[in-house]
C-alpha positions in Angstrom: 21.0 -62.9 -35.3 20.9 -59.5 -36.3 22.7 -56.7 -34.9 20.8 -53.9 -34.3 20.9 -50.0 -32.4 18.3 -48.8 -30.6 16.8 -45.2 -30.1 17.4 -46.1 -26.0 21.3 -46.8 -26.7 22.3 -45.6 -30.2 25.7 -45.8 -29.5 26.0 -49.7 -28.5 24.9 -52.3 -31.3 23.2 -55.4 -29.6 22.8 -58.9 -31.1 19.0 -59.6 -30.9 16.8 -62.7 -32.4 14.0 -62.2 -35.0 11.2 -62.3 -32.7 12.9 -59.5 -30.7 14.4 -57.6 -33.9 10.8 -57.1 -35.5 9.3 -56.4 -31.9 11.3 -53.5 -31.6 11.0 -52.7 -35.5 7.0 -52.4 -35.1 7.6 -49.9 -32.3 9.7 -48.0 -33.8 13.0 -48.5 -31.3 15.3 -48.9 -34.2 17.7 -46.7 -35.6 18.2 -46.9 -39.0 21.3 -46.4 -40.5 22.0 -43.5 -42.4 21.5 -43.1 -46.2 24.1 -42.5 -48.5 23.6 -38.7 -49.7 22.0 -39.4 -53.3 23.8 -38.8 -56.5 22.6 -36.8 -59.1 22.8 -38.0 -62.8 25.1 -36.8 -64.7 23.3 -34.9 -68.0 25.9 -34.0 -71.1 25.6 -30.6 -72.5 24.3 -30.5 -76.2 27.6 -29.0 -78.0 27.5 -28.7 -81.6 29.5 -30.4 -83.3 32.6 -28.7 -85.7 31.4 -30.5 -88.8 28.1 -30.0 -88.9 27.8 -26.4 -91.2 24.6 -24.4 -90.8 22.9 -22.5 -93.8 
């Protein structure tokens, strides 16, 4: 059984069955949880390198 919130009662989780759970999914009762903030990739600087010798 899932445990779900709802947009009537966000603040108390309920235990619901499947039936019930995708009733409430298709109209749109649920609250989702929230995301976790998204990470950006970390890029590396090009540095030049100490032994490479130009002209």
């Amino acid at each position: 059984m899932p445990t779900v919130r709802t947009t009537m009662r966000p603040d108390q989780p309920i235990e619901v069955g499947e039936a019930e759970y995708l009733d409430l999914q298709r109209q749109g009762l649920l609250v989702e949880p929230p995301e976790p903030p998204a990470v950006m990739p970390v890029t590396k600087k090009a540095v030049p390198s100490a032994t490479s010798k130009e002209g």
